[in-house]
N, C-alpha and C positions, 0 to 999 in steps of 0.2 A: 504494500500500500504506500501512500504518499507521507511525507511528513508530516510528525504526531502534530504538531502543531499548524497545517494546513488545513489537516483533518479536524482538528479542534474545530477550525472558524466552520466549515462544511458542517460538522452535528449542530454550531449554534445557529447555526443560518437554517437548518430545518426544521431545529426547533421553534426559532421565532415564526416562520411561519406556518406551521402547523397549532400552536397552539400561545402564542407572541399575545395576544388579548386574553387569554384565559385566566383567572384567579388563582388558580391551582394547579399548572400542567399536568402534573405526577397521576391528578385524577382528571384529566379531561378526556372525554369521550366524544367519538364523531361515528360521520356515516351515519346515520341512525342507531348509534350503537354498536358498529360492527368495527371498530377502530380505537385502539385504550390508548393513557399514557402521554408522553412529552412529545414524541413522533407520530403520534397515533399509526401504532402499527397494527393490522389487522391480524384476525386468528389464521388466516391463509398465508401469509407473509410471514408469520410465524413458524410454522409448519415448515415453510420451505426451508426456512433458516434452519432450523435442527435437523431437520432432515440431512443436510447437507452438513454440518458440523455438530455432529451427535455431544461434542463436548461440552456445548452451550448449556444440556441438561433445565432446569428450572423447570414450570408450567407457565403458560399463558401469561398470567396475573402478572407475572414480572415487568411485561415492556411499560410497566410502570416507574420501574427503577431506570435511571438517567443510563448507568454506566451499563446493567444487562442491555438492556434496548439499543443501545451503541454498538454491542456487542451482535445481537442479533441483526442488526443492519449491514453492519461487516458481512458476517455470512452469507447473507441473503447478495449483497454484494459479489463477493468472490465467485458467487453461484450464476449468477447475471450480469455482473456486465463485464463488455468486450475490454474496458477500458478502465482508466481511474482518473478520467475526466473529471471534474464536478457536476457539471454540467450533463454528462450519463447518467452519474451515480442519482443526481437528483430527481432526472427523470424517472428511473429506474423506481426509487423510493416512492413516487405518487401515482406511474404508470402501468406497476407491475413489472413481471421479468424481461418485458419486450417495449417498455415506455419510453425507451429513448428513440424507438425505431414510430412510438408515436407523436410527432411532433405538432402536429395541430392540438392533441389532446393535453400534451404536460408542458406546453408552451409558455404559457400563463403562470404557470407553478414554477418553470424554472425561469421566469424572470423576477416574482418575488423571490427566488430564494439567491439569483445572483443579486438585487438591491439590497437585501439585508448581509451577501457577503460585504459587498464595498462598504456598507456602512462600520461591518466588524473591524474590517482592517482599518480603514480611516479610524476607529478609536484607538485601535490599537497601536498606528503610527501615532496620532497624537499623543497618547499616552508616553511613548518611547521618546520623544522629543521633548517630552516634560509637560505637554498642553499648549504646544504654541505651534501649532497648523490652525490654520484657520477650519470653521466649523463650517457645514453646507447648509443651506433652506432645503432640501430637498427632505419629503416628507421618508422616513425611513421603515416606519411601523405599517405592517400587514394590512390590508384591507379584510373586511368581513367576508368576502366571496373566497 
């Protein structure tokens, strides 16, 4: 995989937009239900992951936890996709094992999740500089759709 700290910014940038407005992440639930957790990862997506890295062990309930569900994403990763793009990987995450190859459909998804990467790194530069980059207007936080 890529480095830990590239992949860092990639989990938080899927996080914010997956569940970036919720109160709770740990318990946010989507899909009608059919999607738990910081990722909302489904029980299918689940399944694939263990399936494919039997090491992963836990049940269900877990993609609750930050770092399992990182962990099950991984797999579910290695499992699908061609690449270690972000921009795959992310499609992959919202489109299934073949979402990168849908790009009308995870279009939209991976363009929230590359605004909320720039917005990471830009804190992250600023940060590293001490707070003296200048700050953007640009609205950085998830829409409801």
């Amino acid at each position: 995989m890529m480095q830990l700290n590239k992949m860092t910014s990639l989990f938080e940038a899927i996080r914010r937009v997956e569940t970036g407005g919720h109160s709770d992440p740990t318990n946010a639930v989507g899909d009608g239900g059919k999607s738990h957790g910081p990722y909302q990862i489904s029980l299918s997506y689940w399944l694939d992951a263990v399936e494919h890295d039997s090491n992963l062990g836990g049940s269900y309930a877990d993609v609750r936890d930050d770092t399992y569900a990182r962990k099950v994403m991984t797999a579910y990763w290695d499992r699908y996709a061609p690449d270690n793009d972000f921009e795959t990987l992310a499609r992959i995450h919202n489109g299934g094992p073949h979402g990168y190859k849908k790009l009308g459909a995870t279009q939209r998804y991976w363009e929230k999740v590359n605004a909320a990467l720039e917005a990471i790194e830009l804190r992250r530069d600023r940060e590293s500089a001490g707070g003296h980059l200048p700050t953007s207007s640009a609205n950085t936080q998830p829409d409801d759709s």
